[in-house]
Chimera marker file (.cmm) of the C-alpha trace (Angstrom):
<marker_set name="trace">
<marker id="1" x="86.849" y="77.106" z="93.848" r="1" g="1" b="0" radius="0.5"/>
<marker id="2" x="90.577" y="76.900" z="94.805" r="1" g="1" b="0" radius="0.5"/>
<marker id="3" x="91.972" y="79.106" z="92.084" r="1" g="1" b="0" radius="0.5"/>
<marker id="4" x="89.290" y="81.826" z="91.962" r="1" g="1" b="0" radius="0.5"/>
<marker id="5" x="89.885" y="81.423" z="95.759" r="1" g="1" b="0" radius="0.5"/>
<marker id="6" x="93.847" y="81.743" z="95.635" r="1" g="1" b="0" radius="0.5"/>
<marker id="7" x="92.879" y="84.821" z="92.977" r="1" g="1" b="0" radius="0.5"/>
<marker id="8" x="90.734" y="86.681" z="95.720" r="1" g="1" b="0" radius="0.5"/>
<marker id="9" x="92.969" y="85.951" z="98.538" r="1" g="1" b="0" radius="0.5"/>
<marker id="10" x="95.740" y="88.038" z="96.724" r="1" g="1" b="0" radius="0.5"/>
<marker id="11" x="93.818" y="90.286" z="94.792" r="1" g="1" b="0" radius="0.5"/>
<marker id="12" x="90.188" y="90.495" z="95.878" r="1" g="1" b="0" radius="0.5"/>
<marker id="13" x="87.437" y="90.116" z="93.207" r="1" g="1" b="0" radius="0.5"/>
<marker id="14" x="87.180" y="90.794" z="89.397" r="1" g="1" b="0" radius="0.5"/>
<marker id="15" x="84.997" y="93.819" z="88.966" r="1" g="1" b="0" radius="0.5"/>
<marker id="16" x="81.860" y="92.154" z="88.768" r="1" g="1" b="0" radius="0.5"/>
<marker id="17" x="82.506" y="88.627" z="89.198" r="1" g="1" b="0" radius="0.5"/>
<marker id="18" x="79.513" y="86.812" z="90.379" r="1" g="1" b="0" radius="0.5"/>
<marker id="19" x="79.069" y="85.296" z="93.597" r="1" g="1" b="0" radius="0.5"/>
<marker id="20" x="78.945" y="81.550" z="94.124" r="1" g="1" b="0" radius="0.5"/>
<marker id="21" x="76.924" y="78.969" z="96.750" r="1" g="1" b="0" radius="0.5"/>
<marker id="22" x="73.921" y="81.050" z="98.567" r="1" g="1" b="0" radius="0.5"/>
<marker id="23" x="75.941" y="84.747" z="98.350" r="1" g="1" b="0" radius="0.5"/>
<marker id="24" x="78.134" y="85.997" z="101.100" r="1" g="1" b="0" radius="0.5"/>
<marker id="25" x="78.707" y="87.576" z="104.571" r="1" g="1" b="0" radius="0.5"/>
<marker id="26" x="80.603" y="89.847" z="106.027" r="1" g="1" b="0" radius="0.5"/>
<marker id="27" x="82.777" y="90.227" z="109.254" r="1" g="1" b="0" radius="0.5"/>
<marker id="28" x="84.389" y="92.708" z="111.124" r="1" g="1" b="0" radius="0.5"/>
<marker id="29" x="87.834" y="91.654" z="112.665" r="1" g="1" b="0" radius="0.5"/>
<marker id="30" x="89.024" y="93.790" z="115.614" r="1" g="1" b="0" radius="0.5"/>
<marker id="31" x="92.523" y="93.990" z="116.128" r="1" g="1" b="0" radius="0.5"/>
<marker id="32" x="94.937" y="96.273" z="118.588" r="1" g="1" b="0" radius="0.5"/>
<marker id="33" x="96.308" y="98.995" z="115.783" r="1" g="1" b="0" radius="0.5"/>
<marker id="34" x="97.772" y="96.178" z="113.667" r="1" g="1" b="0" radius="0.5"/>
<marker id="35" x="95.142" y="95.758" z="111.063" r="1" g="1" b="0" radius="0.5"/>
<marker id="36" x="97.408" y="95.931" z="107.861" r="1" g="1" b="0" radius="0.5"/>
<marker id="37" x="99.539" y="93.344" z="109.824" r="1" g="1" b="0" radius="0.5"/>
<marker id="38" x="96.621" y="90.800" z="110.445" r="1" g="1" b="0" radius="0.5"/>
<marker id="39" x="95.375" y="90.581" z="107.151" r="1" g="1" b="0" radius="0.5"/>
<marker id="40" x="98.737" y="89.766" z="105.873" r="1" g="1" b="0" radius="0.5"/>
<marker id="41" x="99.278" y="86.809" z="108.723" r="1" g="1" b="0" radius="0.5"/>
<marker id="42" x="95.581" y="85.623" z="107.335" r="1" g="1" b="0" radius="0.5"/>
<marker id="43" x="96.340" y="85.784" z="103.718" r="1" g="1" b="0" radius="0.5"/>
<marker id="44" x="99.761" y="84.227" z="104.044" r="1" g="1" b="0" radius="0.5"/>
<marker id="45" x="97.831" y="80.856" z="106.085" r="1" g="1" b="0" radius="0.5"/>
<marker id="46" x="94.688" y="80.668" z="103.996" r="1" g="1" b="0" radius="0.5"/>
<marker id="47" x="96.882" y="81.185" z="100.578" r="1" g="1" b="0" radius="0.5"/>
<marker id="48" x="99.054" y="77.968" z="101.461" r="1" g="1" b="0" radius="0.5"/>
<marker id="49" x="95.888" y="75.892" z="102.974" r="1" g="1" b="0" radius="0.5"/>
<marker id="50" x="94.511" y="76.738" z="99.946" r="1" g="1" b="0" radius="0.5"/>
<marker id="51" x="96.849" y="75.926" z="97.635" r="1" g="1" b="0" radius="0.5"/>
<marker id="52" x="97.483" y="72.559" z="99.188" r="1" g="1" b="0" radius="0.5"/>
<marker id="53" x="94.014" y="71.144" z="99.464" r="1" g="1" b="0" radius="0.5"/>
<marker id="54" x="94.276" y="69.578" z="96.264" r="1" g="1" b="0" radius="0.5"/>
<marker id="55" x="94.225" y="65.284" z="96.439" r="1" g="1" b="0" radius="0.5"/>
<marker id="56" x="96.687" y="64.148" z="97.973" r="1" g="1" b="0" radius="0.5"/>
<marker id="57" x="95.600" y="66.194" z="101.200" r="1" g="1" b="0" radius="0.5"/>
<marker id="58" x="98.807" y="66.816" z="103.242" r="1" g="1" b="0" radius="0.5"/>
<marker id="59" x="98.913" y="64.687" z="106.532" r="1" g="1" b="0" radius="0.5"/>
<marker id="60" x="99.019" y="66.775" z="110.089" r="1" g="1" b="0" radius="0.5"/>
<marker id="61" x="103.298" y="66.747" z="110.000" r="1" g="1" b="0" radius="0.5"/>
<marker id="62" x="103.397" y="68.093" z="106.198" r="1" g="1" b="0" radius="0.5"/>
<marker id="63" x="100.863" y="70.639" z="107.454" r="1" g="1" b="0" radius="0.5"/>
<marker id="64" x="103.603" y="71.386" z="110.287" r="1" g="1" b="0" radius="0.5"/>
<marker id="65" x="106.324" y="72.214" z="107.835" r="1" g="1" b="0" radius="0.5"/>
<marker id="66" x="104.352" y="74.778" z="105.114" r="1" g="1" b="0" radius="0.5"/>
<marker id="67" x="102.443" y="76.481" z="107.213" r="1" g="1" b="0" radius="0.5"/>
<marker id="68" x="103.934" y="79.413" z="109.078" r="1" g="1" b="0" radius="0.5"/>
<marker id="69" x="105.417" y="79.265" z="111.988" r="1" g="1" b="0" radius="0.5"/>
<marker id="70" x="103.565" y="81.732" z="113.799" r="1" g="1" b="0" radius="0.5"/>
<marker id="71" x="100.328" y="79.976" z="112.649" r="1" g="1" b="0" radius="0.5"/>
<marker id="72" x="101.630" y="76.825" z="113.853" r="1" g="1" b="0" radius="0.5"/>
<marker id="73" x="103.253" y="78.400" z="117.391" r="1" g="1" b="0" radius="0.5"/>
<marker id="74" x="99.775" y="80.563" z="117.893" r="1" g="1" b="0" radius="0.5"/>
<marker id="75" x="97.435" y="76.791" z="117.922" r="1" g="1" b="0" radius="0.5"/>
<marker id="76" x="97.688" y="74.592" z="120.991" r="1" g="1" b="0" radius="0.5"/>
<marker id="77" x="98.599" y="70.720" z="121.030" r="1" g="1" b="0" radius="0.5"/>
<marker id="78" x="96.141" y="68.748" z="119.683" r="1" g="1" b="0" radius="0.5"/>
<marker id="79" x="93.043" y="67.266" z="121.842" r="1" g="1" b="0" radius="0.5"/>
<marker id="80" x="94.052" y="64.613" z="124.560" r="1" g="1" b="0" radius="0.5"/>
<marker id="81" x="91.885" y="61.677" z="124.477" r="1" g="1" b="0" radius="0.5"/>
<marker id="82" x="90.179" y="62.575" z="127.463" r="1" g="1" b="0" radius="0.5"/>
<marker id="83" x="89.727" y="65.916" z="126.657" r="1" g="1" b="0" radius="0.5"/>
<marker id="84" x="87.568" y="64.058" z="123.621" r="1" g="1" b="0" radius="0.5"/>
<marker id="85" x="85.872" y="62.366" z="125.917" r="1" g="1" b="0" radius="0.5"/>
<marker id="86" x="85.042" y="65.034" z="127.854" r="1" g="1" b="0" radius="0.5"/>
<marker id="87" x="83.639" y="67.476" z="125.313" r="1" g="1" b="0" radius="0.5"/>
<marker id="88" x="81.332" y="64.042" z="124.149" r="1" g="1" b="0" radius="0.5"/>
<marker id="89" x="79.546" y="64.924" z="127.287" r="1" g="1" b="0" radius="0.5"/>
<marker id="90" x="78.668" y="68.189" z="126.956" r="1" g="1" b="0" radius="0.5"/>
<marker id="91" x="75.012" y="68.919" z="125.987" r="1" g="1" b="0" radius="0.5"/>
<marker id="92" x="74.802" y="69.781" z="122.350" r="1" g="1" b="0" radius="0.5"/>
<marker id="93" x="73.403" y="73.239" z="123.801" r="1" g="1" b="0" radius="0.5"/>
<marker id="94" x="76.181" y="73.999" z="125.765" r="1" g="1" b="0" radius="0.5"/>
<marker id="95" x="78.841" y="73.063" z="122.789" r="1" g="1" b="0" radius="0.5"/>
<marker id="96" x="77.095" y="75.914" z="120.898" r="1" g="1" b="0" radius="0.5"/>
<marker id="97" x="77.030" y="78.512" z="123.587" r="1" g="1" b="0" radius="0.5"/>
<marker id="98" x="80.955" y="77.420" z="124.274" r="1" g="1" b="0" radius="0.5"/>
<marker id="99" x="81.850" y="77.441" z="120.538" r="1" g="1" b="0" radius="0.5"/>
<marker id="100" x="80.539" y="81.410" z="120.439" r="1" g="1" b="0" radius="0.5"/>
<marker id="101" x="82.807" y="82.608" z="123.222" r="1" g="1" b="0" radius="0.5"/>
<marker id="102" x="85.473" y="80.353" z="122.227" r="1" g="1" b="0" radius="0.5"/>
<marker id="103" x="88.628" y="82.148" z="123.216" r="1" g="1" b="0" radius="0.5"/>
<marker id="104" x="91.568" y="79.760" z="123.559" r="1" g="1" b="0" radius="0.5"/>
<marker id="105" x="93.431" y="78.186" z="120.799" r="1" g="1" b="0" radius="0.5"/>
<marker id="106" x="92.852" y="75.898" z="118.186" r="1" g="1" b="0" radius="0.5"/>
<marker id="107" x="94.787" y="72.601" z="117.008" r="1" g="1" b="0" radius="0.5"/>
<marker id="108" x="96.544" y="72.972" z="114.288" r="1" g="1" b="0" radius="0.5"/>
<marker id="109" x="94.413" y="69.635" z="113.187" r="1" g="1" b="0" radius="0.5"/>
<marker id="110" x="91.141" y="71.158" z="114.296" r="1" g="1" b="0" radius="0.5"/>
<marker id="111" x="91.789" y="73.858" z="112.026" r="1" g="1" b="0" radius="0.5"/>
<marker id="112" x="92.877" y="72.091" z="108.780" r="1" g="1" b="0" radius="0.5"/>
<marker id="113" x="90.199" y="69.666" z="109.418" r="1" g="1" b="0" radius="0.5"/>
<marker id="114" x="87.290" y="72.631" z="108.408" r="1" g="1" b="0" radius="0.5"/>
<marker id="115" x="89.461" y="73.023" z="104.960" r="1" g="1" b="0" radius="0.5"/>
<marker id="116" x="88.887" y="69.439" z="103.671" r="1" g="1" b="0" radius="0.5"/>
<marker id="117" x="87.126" y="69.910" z="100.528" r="1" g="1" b="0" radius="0.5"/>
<marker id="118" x="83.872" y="67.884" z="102.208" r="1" g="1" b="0" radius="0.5"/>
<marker id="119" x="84.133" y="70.494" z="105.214" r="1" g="1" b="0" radius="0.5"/>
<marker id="120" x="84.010" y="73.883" z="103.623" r="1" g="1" b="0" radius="0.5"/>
<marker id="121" x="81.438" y="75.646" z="103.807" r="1" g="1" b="0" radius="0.5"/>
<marker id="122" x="82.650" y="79.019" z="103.710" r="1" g="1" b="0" radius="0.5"/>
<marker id="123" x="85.741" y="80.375" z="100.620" r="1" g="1" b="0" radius="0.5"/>
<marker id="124" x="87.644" y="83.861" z="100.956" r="1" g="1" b="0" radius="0.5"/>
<marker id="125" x="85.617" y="86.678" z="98.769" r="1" g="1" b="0" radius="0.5"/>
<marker id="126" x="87.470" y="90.117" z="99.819" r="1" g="1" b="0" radius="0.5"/>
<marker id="127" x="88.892" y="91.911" z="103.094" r="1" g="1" b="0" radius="0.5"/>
<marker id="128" x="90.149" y="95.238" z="103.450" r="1" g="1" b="0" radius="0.5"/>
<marker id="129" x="92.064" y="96.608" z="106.355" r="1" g="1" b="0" radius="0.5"/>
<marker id="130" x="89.384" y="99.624" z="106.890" r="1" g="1" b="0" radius="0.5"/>
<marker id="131" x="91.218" y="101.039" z="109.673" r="1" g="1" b="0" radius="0.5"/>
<marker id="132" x="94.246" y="100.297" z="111.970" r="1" g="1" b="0" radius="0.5"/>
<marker id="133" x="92.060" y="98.848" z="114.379" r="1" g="1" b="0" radius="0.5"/>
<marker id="134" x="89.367" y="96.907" z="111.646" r="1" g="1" b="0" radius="0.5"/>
<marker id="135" x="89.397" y="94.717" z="108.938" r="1" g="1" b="0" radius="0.5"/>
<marker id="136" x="86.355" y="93.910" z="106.908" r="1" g="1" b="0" radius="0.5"/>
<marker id="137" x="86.026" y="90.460" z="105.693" r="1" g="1" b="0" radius="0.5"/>
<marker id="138" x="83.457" y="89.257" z="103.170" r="1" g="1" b="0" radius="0.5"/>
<marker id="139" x="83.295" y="85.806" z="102.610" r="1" g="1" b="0" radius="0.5"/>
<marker id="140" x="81.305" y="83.040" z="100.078" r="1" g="1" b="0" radius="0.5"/>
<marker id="141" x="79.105" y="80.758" z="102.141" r="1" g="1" b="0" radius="0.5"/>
<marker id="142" x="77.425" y="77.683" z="100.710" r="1" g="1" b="0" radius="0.5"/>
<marker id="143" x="75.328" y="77.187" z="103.393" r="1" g="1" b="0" radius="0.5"/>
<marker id="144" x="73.096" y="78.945" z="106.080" r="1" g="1" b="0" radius="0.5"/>
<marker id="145" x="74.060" y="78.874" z="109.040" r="1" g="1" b="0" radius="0.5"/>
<marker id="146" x="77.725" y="77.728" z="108.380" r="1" g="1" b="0" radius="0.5"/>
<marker id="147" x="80.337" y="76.869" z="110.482" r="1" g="1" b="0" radius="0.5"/>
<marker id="148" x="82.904" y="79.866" z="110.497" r="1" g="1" b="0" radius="0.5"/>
<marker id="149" x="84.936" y="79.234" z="113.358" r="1" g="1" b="0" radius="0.5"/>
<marker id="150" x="87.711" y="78.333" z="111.278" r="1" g="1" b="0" radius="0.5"/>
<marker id="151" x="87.735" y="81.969" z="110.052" r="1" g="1" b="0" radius="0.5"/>
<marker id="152" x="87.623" y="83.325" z="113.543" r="1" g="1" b="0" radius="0.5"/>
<marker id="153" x="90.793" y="80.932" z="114.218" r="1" g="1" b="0" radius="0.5"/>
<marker id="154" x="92.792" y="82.113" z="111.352" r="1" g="1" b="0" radius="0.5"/>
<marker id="155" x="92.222" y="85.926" z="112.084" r="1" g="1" b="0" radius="0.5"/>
<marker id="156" x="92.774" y="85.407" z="115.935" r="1" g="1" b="0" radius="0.5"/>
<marker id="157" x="95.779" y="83.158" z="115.453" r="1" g="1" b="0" radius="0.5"/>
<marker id="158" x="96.835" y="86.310" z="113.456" r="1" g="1" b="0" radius="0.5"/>
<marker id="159" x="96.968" y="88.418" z="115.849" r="1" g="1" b="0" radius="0.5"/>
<marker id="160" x="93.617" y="89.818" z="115.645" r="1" g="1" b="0" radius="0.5"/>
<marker id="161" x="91.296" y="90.250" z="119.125" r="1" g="1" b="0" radius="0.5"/>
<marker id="162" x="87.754" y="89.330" z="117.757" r="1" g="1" b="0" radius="0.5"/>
<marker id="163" x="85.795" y="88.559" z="114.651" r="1" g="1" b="0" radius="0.5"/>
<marker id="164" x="82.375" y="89.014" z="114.653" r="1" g="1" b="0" radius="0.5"/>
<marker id="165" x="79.192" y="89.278" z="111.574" r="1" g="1" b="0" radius="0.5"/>
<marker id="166" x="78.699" y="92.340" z="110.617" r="1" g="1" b="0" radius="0.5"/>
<marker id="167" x="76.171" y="94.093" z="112.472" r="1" g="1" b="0" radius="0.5"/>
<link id1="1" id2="2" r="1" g="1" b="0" radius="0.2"/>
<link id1="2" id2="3" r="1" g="1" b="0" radius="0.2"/>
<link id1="3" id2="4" r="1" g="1" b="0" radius="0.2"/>
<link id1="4" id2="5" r="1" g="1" b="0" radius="0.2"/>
<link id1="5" id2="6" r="1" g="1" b="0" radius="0.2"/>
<link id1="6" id2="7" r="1" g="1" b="0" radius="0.2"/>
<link id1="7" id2="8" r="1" g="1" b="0" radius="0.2"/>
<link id1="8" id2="9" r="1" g="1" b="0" radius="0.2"/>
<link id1="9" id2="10" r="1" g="1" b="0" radius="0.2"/>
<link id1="10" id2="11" r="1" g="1" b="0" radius="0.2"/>
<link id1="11" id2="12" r="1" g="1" b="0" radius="0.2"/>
<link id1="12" id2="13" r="1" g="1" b="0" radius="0.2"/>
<link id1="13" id2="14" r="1" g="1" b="0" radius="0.2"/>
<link id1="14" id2="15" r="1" g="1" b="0" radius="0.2"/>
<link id1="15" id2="16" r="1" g="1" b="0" radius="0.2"/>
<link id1="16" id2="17" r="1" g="1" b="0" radius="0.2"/>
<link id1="17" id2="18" r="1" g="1" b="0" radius="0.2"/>
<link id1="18" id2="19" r="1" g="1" b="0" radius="0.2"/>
<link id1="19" id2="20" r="1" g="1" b="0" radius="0.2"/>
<link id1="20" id2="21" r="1" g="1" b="0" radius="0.2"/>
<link id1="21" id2="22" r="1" g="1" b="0" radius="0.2"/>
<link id1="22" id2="23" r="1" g="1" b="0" radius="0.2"/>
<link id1="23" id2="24" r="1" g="1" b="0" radius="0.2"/>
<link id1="24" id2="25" r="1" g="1" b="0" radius="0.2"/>
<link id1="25" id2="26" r="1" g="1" b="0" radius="0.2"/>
<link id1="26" id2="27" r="1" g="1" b="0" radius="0.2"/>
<link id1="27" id2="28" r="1" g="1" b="0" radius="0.2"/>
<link id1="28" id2="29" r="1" g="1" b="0" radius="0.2"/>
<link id1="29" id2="30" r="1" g="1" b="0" radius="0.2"/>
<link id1="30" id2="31" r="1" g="1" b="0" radius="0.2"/>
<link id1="31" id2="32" r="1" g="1" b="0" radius="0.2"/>
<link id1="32" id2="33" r="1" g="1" b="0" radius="0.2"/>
<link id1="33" id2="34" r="1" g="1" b="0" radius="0.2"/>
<link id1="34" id2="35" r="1" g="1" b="0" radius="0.2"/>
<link id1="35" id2="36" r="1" g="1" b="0" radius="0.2"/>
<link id1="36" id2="37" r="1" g="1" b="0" radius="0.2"/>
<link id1="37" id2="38" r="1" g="1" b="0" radius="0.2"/>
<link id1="38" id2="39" r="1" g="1" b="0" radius="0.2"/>
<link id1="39" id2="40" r="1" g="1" b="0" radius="0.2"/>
<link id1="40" id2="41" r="1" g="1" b="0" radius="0.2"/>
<link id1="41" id2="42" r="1" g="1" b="0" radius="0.2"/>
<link id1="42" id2="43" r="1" g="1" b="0" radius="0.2"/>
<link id1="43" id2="44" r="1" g="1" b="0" radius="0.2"/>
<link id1="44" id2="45" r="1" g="1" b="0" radius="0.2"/>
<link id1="45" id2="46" r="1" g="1" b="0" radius="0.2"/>
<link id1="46" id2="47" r="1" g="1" b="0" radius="0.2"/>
<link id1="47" id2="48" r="1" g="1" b="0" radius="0.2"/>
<link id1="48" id2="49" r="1" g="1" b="0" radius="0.2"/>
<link id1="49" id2="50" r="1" g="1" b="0" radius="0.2"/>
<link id1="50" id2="51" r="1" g="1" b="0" radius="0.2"/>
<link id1="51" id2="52" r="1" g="1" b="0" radius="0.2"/>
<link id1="52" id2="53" r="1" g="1" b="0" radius="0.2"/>
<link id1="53" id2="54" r="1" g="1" b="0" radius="0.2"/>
<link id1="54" id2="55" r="1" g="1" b="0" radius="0.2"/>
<link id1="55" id2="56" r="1" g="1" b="0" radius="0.2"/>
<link id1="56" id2="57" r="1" g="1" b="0" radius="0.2"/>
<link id1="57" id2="58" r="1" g="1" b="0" radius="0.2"/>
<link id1="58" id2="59" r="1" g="1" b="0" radius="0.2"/>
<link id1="59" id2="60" r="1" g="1" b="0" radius="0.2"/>
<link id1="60" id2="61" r="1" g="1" b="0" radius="0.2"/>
<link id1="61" id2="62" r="1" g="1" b="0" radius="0.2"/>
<link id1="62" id2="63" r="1" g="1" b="0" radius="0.2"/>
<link id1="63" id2="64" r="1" g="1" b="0" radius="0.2"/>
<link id1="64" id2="65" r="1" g="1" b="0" radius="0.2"/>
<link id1="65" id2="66" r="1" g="1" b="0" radius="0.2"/>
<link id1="66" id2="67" r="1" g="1" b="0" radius="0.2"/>
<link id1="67" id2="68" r="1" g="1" b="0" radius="0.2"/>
<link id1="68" id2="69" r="1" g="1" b="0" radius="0.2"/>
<link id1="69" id2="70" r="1" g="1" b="0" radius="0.2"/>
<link id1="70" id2="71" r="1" g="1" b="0" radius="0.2"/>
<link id1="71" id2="72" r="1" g="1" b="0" radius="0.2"/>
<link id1="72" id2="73" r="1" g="1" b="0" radius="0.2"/>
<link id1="73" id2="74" r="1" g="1" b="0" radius="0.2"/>
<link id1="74" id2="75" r="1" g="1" b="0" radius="0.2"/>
<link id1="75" id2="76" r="1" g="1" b="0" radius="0.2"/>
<link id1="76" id2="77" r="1" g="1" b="0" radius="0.2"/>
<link id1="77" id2="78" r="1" g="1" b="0" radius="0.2"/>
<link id1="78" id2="79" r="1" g="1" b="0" radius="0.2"/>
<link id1="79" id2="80" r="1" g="1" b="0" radius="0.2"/>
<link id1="80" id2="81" r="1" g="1" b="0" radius="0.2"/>
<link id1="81" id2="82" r="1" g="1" b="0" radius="0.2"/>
<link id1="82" id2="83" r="1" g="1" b="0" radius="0.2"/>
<link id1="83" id2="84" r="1" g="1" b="0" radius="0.2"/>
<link id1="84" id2="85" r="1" g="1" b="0" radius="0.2"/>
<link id1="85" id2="86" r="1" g="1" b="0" radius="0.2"/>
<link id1="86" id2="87" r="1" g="1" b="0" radius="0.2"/>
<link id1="87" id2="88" r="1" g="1" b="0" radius="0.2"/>
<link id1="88" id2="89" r="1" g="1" b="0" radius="0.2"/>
<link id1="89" id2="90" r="1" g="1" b="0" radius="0.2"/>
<link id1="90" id2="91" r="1" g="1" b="0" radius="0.2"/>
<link id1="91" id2="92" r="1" g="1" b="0" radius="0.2"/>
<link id1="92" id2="93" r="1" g="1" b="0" radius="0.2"/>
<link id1="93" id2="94" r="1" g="1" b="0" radius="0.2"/>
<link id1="94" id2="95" r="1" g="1" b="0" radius="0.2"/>
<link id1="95" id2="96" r="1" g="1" b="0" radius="0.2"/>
<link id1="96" id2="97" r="1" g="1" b="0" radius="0.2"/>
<link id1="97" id2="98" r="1" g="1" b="0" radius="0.2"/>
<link id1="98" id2="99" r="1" g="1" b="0" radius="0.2"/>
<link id1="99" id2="100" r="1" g="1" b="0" radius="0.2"/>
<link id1="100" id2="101" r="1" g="1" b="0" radius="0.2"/>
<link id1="101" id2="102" r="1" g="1" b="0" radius="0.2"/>
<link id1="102" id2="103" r="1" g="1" b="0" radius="0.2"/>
<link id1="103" id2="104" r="1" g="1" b="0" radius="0.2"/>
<link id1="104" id2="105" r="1" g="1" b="0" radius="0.2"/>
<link id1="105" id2="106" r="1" g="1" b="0" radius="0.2"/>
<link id1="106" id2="107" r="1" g="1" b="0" radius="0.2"/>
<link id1="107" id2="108" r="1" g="1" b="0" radius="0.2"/>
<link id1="108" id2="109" r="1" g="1" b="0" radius="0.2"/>
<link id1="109" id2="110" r="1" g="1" b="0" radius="0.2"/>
<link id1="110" id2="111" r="1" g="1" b="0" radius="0.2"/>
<link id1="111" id2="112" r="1" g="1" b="0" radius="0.2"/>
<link id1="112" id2="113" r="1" g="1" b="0" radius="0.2"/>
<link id1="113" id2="114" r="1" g="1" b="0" radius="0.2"/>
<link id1="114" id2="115" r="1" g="1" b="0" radius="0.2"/>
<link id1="115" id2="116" r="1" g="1" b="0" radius="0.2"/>
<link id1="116" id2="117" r="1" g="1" b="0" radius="0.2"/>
<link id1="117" id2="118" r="1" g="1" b="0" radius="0.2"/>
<link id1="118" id2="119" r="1" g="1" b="0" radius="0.2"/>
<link id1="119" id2="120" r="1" g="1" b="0" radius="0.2"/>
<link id1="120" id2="121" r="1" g="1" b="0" radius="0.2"/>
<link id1="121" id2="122" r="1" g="1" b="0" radius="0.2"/>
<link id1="122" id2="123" r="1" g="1" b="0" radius="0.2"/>
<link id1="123" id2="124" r="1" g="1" b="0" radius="0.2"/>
<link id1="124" id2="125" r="1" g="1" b="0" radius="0.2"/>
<link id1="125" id2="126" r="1" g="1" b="0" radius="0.2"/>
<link id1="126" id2="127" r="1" g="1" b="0" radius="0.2"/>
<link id1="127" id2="128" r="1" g="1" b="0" radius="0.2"/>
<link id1="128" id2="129" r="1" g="1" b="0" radius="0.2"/>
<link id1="129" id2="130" r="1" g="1" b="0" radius="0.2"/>
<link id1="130" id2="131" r="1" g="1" b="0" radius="0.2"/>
<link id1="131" id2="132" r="1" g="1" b="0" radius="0.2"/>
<link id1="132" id2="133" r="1" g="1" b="0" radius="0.2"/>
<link id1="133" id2="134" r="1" g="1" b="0" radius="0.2"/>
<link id1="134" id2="135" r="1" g="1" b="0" radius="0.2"/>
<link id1="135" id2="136" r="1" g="1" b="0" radius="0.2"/>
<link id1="136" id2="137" r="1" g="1" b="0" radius="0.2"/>
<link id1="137" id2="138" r="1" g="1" b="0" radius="0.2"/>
<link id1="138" id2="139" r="1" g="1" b="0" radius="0.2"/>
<link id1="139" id2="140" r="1" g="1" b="0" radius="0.2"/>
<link id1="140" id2="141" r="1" g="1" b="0" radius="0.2"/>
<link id1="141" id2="142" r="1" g="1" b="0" radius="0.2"/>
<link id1="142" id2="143" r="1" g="1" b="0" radius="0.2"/>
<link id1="143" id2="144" r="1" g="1" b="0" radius="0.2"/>
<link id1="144" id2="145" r="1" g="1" b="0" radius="0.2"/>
<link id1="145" id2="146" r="1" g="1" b="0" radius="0.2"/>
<link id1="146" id2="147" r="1" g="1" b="0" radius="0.2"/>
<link id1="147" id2="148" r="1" g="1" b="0" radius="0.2"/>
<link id1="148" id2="149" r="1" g="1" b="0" radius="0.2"/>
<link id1="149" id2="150" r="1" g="1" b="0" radius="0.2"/>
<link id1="150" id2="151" r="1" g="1" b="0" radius="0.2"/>
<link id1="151" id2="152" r="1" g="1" b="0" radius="0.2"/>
<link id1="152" id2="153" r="1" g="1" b="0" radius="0.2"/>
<link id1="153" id2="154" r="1" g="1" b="0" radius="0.2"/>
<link id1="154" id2="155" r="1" g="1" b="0" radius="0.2"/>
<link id1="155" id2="156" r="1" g="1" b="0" radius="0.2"/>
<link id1="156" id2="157" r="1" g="1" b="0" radius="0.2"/>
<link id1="157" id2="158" r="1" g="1" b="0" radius="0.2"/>
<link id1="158" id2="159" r="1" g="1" b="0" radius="0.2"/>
<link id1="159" id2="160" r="1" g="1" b="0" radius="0.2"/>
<link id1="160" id2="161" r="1" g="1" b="0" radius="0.2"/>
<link id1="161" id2="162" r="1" g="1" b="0" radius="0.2"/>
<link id1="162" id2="163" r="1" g="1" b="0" radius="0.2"/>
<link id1="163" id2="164" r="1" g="1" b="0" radius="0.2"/>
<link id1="164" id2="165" r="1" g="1" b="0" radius="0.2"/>
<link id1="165" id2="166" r="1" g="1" b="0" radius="0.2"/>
<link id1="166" id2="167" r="1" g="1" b="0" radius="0.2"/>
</marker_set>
C-alpha cells in the first residue's frame, strides 16, 4: 500500500485504478476559507508518515524531528499516567460517545500509533479542495466500521474545523 499510497497523496488516483480492502468513504472537511491551505498541511504530514512506516518504525523523538513543526506544535503532550488511568474507567459507552465529539488535541504518539502497519485500517484515496471553505476526502477502508479518528486529527491539526462522513 505505501507507494500507491505516497502516489495518491500527491497525485490522486490513476484513471481507473481499482479500489483495494472493502471500497472507500468519503468525508467532508470544514475549514474557515483556508481549504487549499489545509489540504496541503494534510498532505505534507501523511506523505512523511507514510513514507517512514517502513521497518524500522521511527521511535516517538525521530517522529519529533521529520514531521512538521506545525503538526508537532498543533498535538498536546502525551497522556500522563493518570490521565491513563483515568480514561481505563470510563464505560466503553461513554469512550465512544467522547471519541465522536472529540475536540482537543491529540499526542503526537496517539497519532502515529493508528499508522503502524498492524493499526491501519484506513489509506489516502483522493481529496480535493471543493471550495474555500470544503475539502472532500475519499479514503480506502479495510474494514467496517473503522477507526478514522486519526484522519480527523490530521485535518484538524491542519487547521481545518471539522471532518465529518459524507452525508
Amino acid at each position: 500500500m505505501g507507494r500507491n499510497e505516497l502516489a495518491r497523496i500527491q497525485f490522486g488516483p490513476e484513471p481507473g485504478q481499482p479500489l483495494g480492502g472493502m471500497g472507500s468513504v468519503r468525508f467532508w472537511v470544514t475549514c474557515k476559507g483556508n481549504s487549499e491551505e489545509v489540504l496541503t498541511r494534510a498532505r505534507e504530514a501523511l506523505t512523511i508518515v507514510v513514507s517512514k512506516a517502513d521497518d524500522p518504525w521511527p521511535s516517538d523523538e525521530e517522529w519529533k524531528k521529520v514531521l512538521p513543526p506545525w503538526f508537532i506544535k498543533a498535538c498536546r503532550p502525551p497522556y500522563s499516567e493518570q490521565e491513563l488511568k483515568e480514561e481505563l474507567r470510563i464505560p466503553y459507552e461513554e469512550k465512544l460517545r467522547m471519541a465522536r465529539e472529540r475536540t482537543e488535541p491529540w499526542p503526537m504518539d496517539g497519532w502515529i500509533y493508528w499508522f503502524r502497519p498492524e493499526n491501519r485500517y484506513w489509506f489516502w484515496w483522493d481529496a480535493v479542495a471543493a471550495s474555500p471553505d470544503r475539502i472532500i476526502v475519499a479514503v480506502e477502508v479495510t474494514d467496517w466500521p473503522f477507526p478514522w479518528g486519526s484522519l480527523d486529527w490530521l485535518f484538524r491539526a491542519a487547521g481545518a474545523v471539522r471532518v465529518e462522513p459524507e452525508p
